[in-house]
N, C-alpha and C positions, 0 to 999 in steps of 0.2 A: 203531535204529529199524527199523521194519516196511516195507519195500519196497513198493509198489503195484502189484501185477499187473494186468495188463488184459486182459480176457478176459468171457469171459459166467459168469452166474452158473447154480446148475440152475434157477431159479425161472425165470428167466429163456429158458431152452433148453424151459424145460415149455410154458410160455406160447407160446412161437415154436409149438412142435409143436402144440401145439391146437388156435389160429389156422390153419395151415397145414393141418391136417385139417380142419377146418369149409371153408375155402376148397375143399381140392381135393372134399369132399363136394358142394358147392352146384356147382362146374361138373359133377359125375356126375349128378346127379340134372338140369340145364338139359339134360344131352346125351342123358339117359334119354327126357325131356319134347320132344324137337325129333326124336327118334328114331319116337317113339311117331306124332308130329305126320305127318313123312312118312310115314307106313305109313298110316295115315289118308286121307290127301289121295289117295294111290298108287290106295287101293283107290275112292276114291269118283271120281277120274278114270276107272277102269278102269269103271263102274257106269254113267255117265256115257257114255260109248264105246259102250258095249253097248246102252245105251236110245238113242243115234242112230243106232246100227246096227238097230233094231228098226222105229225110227217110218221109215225108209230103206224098208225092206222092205216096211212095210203101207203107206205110199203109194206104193210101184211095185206093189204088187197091186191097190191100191184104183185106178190107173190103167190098169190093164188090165184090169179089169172093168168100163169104159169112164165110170166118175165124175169 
C-alpha cells in the first residue's frame, strides 16, 4: 500500500502565496495612504503657522498705528 505523506500540496503553496501577496499588497498601499495623509497634515500645519504668524504682525501694526 501507498504510504500517506503529509505535507502541502502545490495547489495549495499557490493559494498560500496569493493570499499572502494580496495581504502584504493591502498593508503597502494603507502605509502608502497614512504616508500621503501625513505629508498633508505637515504642510497644512505649516500653512496654518504661517497665517498666525501673519494676522500676529498686522495686528501689532494695526496697533501701532494707534487702532
Amino acid at each position: 500500500m501507498r504510504e500517506k505523506c503529509s505535507g502541502f500540496t502545490l495547489v495549495e503553496l499557490l493559494v498560500t502565496v496569493i493570499v499572502g501577496s494580496i495581504v502584504i499588497g493591502a498593508v503597502f498601499a494603507s502605509y502608502q495612504l497614512v504616508t500621503r495623509s501625513q505629508n498633508r497634515l505637515s504642510e497644512l500645519k505649516e500653512l496654518h503657522e504661517s497665517g498666525q504668524v501673519a494676522l500676529g504682525m498686522i495686528r501689532r501694526d494695526i496697533q501701532l498705528a494707534g487702532y
